[in-house]
matplotlib code that plots the C-alpha trace (Angstrom):
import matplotlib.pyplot as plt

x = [-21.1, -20.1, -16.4, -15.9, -16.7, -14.4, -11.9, -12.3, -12.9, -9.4, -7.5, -5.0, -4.5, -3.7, 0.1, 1.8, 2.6, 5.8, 6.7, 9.7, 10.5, 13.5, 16.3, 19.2, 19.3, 17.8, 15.3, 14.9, 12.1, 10.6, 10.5, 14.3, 14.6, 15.9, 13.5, 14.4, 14.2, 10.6, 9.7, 11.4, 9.1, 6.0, 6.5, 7.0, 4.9, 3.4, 3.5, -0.2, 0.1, -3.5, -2.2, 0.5, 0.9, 2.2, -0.4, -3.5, -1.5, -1.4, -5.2, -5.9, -4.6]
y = [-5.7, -1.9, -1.3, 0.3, -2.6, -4.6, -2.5, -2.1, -6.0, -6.8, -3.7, -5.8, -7.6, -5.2, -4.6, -1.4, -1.8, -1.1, 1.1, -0.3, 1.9, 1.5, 4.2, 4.2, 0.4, -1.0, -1.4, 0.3, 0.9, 4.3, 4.2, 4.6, 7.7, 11.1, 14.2, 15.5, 11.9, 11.9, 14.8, 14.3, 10.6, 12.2, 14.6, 12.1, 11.2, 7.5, 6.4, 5.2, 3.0, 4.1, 7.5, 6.6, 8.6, 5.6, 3.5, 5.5, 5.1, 1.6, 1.4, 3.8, 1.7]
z = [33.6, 32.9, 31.9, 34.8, 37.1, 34.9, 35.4, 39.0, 39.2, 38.1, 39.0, 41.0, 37.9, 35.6, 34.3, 32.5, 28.7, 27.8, 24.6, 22.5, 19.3, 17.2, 17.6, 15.6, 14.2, 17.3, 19.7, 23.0, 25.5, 25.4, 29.4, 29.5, 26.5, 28.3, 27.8, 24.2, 22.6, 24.2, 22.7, 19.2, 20.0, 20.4, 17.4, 14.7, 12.1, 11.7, 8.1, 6.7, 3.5, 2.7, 2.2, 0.0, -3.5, -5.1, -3.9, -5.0, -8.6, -8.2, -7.5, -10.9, -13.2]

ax = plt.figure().add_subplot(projection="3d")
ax.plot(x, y, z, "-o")
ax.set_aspect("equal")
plt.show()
């Protein structure tokens, strides 16, 4: 069975997926943030331990 006919298969089945990010010490669902919090959302910048400075240090020595 393709994806698509899984997809189609179960399509009454399927639910949306709520975004909660933390905003100003707590938690809130992205649904309910007003147009410029969506945008400052979408601009930020996800940190990646992998890129870390400190940790490529840590792995040199």
């Amino acid at each position: 069975m393709t994806d698509l006919e899984i997809l189609n298969k179960y399509q009454n089945e399927r639910q949306t997926v709520e975004c909660w990010t933390r905003v100003m010490g707590y938690f809130r669902p992205f649904s309910h943030f007003n147009t410029g919090k969506k945008s400052e959302f979408k601009e930020r910048v996800w940190f990646v331990e992998s890129n870390c400075v400190s940790c490529e240090l840590k792995k040199a020595s």
